[in-house]
N, C-alpha and C positions, 0 to 999 in steps of 0.2 A: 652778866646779863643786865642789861637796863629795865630799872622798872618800867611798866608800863605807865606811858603819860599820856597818852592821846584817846579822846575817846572816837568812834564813828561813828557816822551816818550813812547807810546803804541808801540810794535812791531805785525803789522798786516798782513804784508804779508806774500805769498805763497812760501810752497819748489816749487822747478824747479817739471813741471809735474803738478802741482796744488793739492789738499787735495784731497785723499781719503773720509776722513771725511765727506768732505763735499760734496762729489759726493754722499756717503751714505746717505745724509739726506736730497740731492736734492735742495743745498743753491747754493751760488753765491762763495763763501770762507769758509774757517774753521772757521772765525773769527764770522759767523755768524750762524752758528750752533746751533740751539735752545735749550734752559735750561729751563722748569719750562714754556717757553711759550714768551722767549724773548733770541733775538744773545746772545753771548757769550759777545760779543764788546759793544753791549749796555751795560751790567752787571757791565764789566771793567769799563767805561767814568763812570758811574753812582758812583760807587767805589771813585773814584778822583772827581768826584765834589763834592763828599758828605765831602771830608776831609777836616779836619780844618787846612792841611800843606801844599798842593796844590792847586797850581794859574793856572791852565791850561796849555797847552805844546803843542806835535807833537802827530799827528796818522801818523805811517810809513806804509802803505798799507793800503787797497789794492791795486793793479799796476788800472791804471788809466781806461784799458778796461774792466778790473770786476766791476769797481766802476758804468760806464756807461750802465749795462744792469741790474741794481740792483734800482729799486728806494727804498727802504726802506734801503741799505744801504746809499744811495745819502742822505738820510733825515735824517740818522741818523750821517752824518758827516758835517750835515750842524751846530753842536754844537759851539756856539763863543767861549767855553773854548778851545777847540783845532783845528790847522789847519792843514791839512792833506798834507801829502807828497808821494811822486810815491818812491814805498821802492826800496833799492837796492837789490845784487844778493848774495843774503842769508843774517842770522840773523843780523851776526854779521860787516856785510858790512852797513847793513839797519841802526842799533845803532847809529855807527862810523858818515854816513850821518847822520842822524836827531841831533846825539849832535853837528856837526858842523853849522849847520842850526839853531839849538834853542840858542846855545852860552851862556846859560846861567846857572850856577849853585848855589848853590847844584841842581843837576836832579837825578828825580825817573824814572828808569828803570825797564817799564814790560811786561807783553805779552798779546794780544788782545782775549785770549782765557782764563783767570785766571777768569772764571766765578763765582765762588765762592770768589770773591776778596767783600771788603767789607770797607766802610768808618774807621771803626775799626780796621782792618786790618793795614790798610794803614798808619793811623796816629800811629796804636804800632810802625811799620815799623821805620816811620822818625821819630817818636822819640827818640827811641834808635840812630839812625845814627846819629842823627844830635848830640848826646853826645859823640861821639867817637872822640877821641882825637890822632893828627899826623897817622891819616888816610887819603887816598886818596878814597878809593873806598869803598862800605860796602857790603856785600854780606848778602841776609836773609835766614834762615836754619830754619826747624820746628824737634825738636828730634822726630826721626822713632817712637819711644816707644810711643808718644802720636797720632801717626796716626794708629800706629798697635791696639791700645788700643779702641780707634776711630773705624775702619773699620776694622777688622781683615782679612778682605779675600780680603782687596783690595790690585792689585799687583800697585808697585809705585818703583819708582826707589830711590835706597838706597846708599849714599855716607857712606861708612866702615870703620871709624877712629879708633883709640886705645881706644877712650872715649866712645864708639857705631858709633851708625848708627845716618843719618841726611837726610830728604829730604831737595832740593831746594823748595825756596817760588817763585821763578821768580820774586823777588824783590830785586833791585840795587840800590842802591844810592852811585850818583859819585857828590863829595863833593867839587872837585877841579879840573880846567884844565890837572892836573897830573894826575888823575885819570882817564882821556882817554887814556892816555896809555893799560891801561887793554881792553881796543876794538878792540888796534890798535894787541894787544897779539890775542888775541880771534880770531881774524879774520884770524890769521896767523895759530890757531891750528887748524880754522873751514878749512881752505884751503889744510891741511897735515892731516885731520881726515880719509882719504882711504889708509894712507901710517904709519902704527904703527910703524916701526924702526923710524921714523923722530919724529914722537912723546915723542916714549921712549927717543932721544937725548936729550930731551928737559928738562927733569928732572933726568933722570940717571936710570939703568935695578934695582939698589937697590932700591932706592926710591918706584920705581913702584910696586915690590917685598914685601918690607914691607907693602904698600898701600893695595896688594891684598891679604895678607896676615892679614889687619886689625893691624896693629901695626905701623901705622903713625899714631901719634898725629896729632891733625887738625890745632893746633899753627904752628905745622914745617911747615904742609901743605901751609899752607897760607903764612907760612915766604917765602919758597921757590916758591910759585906761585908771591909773589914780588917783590923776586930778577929777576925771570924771565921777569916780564910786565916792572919792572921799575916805579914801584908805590907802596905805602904803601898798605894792601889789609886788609880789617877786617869784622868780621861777627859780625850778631845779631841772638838772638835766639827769635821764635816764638812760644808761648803756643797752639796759635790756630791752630788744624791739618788743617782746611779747605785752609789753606795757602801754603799748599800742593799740592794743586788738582787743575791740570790744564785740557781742555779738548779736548788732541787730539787722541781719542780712541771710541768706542762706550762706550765701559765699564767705561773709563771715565765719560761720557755723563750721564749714568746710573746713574753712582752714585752721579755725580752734583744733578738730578734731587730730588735724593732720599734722598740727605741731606736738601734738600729746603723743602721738602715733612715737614718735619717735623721742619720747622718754624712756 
């Protein structure tokens, strides 16, 4: 068994306005949103302590006054793998604090809502990372074809390269102090995400053209997402579609349930 070397960061907090989600299902957060008969957030912590790469880390949210009218999340953050912190103002502000707070790397980056996240999961994850060589940052990706294959009628959101399509796993690992630079980026595209010409500056009208057009390679992708941060940027691929499915949707929720159903 591999010691554990990676610490984490859960990201648990709310958009501005608070969750839908979770006004639909009558919880305290999205984060706790029930799956199969248990939060979402339990599912995650549970995920990371079960892996054999992970030493414990940060819960970034809930903000402090959701936490206090919730006992069952109060007890479910009272975990000694992780200490919990008051998130910042949106994701990617939230990140940036809690990697300044934990200070310690390699760190695994994920979201409090990856209900379907799994001790297996996790350690595919940083095991590939942690093999990736003059990388700063690692990005995880599951090929579309194996989720389409998987769930055919579930809608997921699809990154459209020259080589196919790729979901997001909401799985990060940042390898080195250099690799906060990409938070410090993040945070800057999450702040100019209502204003598209600022955007488009930021990679060039061609770029974004061939992108939507399907005829960017996801090499260049990632070259020029590194020249941008200022860090080396590199992906891993993930077989397991479930690494896909995050739950902030009913229809999400749905299908969490429905894939557990048949464990």
């Amino acid at each position: 068994m591999p010691t554990p070397i990676f610490h984490s960061v859960v990201l648990a907090g709310e958009r501005p306005g608070g969750s839908p989600l979770a006004r639909r299902f009558d919880v305290s957060a999205g984060v706790m949103v029930p799956v199969a008969g248990k939060p979402c957030l339990e599912r995650v912590l549970h995920a990371l302590e079960g892996s054999h790469f992970v030493g414990g880390g940060i819960v970034c949210g809930p903000a402090a006054d959701v936490i206090s009218g919730d006992a069952k999340l109060r007890k479910l953050l009272r975990s000694p793998a992780h200490r919990w912190l008051e998130p910042a103002a949106g994701p990617a502000a939230s990140a940036f604090a809690a990697m300044r707070k934990l200070d310690r790397y390699p760190c695994l980056l994920t979201s409090g809502d990856h209900a379907l996240l799994t001790p297996a999961i996790v350690d595919d994850f940083c095991r590939q990372a942690q093999a990736q060589r003059r990388v700063h940052i690692v990005i995880g990706l599951v090929p579309y074809a194996r989720v389409r294959t998987a769930w055919p009628q579930s809608q997921r959101t699809v990154l459209k390269f020259a080589e196919g399509g790729y979901c997001g796993a909401n799985l990060f690992a940042i390898l080195s102090p250099r690799g906060g630079r990409a938070l410090t980026f993040w945070r800057q595209l999450e702040n100019d995400r209502k204003h598209p010409l600022k955007i488009a500056r930021y990679f060039g009208f061609g770029t974004l053209l061939r992108y939507a057009f399907g005829r960017l390679p996801l090499a260049e992708a990632l070259h020029l997402l590194s020249e941008k941060a200022g860090c080396r940027i590199g992906h891993v691929l993930l077989d397991e579609p479930r690494a896909a499915v995050d739950v902030d949707s009913v229809a999400d929720q749905r299908l969490a349930e429905r894939i557990l159903s048949t464990d």
